[in-house]
Backbone as a printed PyTorch tensor [residue, N CA C, xyz], in Angstrom:
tensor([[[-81.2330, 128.3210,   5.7930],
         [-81.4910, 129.7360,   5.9240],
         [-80.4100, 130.4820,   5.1470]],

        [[-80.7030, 131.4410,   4.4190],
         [-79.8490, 131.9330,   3.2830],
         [-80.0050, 133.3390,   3.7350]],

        [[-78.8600, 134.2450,   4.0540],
         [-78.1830, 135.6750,   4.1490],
         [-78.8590, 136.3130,   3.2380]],

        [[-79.2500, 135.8310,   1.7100],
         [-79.6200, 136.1550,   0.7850],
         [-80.8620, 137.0990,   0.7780]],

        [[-81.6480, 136.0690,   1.8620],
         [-82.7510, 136.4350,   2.4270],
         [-82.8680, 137.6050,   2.9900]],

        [[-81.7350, 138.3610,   4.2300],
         [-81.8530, 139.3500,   5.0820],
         [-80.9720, 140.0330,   4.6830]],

        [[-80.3440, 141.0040,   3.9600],
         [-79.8130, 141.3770,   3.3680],
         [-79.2990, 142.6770,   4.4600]],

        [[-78.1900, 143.5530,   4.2030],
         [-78.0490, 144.5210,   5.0140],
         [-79.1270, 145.7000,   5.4400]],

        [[-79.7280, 145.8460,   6.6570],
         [-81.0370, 147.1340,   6.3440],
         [-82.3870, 146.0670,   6.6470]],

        [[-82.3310, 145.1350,   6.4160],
         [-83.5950, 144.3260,   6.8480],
         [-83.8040, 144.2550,   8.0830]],

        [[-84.8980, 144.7500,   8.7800],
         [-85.0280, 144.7300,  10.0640],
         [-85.8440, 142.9720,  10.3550]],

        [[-85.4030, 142.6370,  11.5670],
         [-85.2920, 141.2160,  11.5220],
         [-85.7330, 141.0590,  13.3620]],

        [[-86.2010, 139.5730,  13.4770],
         [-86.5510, 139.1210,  14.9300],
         [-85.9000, 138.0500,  14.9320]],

        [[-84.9690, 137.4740,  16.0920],
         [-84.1340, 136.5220,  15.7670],
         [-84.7780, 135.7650,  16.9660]],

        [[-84.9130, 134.4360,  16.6910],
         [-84.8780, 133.4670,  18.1140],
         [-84.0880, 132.1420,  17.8360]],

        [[-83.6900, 132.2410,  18.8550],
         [-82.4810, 131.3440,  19.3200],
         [-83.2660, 130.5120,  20.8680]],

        [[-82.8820, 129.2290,  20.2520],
         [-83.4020, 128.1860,  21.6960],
         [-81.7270, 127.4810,  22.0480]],

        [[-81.3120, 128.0230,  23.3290],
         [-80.0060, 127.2820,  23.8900],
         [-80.5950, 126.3630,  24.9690]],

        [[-80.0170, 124.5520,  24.5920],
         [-80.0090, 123.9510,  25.5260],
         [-78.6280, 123.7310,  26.2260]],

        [[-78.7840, 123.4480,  27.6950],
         [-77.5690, 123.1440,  28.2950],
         [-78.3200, 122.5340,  29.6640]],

        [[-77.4720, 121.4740,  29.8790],
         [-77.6500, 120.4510,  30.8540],
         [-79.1200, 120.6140,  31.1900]],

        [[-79.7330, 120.0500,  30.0840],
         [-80.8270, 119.1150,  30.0850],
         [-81.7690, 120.6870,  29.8890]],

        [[-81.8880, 121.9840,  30.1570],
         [-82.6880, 122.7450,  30.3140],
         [-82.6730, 123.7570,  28.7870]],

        [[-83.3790, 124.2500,  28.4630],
         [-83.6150, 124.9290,  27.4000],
         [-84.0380, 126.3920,  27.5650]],

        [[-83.2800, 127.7240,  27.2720],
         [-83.4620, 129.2460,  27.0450],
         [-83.4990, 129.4160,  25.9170]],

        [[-84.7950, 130.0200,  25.8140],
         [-85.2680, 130.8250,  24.5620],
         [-84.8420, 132.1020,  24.3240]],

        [[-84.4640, 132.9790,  23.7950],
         [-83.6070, 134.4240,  23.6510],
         [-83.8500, 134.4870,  22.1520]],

        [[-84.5980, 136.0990,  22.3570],
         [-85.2650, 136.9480,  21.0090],
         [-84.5200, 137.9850,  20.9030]],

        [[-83.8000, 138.4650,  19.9900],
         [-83.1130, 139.8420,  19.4910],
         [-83.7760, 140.5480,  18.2910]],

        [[-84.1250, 141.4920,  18.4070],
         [-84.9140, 142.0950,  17.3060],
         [-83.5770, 143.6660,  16.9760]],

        [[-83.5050, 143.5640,  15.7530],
         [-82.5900, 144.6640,  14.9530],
         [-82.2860, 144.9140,  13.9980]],

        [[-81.8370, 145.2430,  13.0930],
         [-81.5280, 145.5710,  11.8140],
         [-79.8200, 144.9570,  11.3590]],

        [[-79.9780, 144.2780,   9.8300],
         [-78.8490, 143.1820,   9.5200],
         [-78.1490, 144.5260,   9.7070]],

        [[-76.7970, 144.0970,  10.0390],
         [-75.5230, 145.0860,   9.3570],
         [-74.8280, 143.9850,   8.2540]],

        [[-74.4760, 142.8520,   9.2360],
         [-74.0220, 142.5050,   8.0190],
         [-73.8910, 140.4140,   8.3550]],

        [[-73.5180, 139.4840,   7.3250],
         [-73.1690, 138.4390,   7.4160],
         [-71.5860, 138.0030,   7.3650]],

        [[-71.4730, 137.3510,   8.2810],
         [-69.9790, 136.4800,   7.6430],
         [-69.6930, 135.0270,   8.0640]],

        [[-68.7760, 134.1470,   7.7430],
         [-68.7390, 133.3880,   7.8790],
         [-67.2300, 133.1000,   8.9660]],

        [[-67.4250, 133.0860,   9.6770],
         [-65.9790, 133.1460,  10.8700],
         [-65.2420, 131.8390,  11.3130]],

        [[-64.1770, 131.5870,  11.2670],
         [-63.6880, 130.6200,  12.3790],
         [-63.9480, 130.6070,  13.7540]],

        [[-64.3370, 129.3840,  14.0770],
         [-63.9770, 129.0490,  15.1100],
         [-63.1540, 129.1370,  16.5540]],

        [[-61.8770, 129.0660,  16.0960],
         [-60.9730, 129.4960,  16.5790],
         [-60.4210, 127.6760,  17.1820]],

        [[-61.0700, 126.8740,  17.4160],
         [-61.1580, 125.4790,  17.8940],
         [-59.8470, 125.0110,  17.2190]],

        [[-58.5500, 124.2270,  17.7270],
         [-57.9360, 123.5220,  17.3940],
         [-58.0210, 121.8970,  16.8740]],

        [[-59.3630, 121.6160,  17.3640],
         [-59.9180, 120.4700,  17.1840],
         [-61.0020, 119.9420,  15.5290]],

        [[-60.8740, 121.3010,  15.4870],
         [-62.0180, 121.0630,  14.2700],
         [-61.3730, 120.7730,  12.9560]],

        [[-62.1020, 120.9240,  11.8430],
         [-61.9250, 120.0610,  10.2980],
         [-62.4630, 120.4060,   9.4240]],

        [[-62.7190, 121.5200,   9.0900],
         [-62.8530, 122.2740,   8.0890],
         [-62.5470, 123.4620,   7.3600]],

        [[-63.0480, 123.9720,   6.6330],
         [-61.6820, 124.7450,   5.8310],
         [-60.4740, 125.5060,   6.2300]],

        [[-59.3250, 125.4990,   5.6680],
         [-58.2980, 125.7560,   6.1960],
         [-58.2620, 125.2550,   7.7450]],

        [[-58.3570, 123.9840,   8.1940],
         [-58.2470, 123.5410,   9.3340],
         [-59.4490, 123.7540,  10.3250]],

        [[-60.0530, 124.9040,  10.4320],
         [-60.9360, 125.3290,  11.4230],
         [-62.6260, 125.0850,  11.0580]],

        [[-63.3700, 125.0790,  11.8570],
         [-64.7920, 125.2880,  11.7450],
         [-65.2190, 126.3170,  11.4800]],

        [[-65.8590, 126.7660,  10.3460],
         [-66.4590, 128.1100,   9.8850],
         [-67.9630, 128.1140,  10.7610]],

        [[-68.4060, 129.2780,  11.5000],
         [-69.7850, 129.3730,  12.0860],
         [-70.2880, 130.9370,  11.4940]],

        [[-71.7530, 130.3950,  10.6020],
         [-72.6130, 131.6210,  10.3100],
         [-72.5430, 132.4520,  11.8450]],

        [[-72.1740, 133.9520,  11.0920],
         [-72.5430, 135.2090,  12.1700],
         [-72.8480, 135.9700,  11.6370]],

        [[-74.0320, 136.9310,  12.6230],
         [-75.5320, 137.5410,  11.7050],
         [-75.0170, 139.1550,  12.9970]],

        [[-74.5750, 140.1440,  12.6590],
         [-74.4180, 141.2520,  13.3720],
         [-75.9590, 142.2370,  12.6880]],

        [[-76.5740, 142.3450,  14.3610],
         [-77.2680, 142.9440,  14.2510],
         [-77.4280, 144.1100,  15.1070]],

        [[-78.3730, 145.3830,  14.5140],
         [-77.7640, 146.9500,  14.9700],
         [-79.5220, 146.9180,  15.7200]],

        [[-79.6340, 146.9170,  16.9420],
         [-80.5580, 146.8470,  17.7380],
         [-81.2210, 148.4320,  17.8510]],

        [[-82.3250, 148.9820,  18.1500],
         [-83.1150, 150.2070,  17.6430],
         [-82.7260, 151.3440,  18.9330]],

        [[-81.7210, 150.5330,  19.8640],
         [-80.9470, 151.4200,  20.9820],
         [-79.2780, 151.1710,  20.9260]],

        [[-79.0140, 151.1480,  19.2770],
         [-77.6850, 151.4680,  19.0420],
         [-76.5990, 150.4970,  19.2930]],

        [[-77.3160, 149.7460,  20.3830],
         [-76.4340, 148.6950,  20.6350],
         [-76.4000, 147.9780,  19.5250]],

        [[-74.7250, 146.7940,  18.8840],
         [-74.6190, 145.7190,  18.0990],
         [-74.1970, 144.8260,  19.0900]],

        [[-75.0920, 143.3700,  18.0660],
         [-75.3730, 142.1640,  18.5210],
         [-74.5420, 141.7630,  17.5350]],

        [[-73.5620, 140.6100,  18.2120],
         [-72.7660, 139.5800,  17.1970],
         [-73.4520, 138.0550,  17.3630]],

        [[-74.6820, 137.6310,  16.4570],
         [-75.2930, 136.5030,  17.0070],
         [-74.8540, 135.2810,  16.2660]],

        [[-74.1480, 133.7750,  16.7010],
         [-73.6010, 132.9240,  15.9140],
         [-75.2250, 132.1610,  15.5100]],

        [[-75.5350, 131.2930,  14.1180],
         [-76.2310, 131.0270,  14.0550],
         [-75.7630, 129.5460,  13.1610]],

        [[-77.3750, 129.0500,  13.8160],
         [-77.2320, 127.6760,  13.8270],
         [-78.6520, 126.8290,  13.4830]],

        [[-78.5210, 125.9730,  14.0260],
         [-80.1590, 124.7550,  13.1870],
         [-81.0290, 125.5640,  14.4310]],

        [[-80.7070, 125.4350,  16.0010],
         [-81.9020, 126.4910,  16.7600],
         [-82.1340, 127.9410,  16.2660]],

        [[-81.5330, 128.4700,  15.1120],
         [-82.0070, 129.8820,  14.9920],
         [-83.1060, 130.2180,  14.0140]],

        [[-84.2810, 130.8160,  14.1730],
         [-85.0100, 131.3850,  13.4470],
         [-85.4400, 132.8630,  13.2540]],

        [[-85.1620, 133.4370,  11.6420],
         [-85.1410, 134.6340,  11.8670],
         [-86.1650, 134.7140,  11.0690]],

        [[-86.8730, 136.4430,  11.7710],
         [-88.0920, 136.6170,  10.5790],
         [-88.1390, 137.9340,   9.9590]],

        [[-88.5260, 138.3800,   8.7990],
         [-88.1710, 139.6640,   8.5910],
         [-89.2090, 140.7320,   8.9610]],

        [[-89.3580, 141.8190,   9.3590],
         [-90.1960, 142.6320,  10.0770],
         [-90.3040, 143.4640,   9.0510]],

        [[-91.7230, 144.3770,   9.4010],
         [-91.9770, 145.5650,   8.5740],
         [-91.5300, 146.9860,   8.8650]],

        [[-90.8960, 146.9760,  10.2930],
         [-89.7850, 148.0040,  11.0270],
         [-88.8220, 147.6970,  12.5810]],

        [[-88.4690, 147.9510,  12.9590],
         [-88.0070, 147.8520,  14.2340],
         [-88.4140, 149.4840,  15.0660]],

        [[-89.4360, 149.3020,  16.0150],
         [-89.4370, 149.9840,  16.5880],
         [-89.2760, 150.6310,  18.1160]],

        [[-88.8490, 151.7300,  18.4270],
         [-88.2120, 152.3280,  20.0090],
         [-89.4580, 150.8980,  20.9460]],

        [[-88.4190, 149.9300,  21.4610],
         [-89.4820, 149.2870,  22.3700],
         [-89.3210, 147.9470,  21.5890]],

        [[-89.2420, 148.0170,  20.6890],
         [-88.6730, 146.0580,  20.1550],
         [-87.1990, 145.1650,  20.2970]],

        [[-86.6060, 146.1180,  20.4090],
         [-85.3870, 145.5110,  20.8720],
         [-85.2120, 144.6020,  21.9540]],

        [[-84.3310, 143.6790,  21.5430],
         [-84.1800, 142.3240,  22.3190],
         [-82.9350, 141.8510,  23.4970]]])
């Protein structure tokens, strides 16, 4: 999945499937990109650049103002929308 794709202003539907002990939550955020980056970790354990684990993060500006800081991963699928409207937000 390439940033390239959702660019800042793209209104977007995100789903995310979290498993944990054995059970699986599905969670949809629908909002508009602000922006991409690529963040550390913060993990002392990890091994990659400059020491740490870099994790894709997708900040998104939800259609009630609220921002979403969503980390993304192999469960995330985003799709691009033709607006975000009062009532889609996730």
């Amino acid at each position: 999945m390439s940033e390239n794709a959702f660019p800042p202003g793209t209104p977007v539907c995100v789903r995310q499937t979290i498993t944990r002990s054995g059970k699986s939550i599905e969670t949809e955020v629908v909002g508009t990109v602000e922006s991409w980056e690529d963040r550390p970790t913060g993990s002392w354990f990890t091994h990659g650049e400059t020491g740490k684990l870099h994790l894709k993060r997708l900040m998104l500006r939800k259609v009630d103002g609220e921002v979403s800081l969503l980390n993304i991963d192999d469960g995330t699928t985003i799709a691009k929308l033709e607006t975000t409207a009062p009532g889609d937000a996730g």
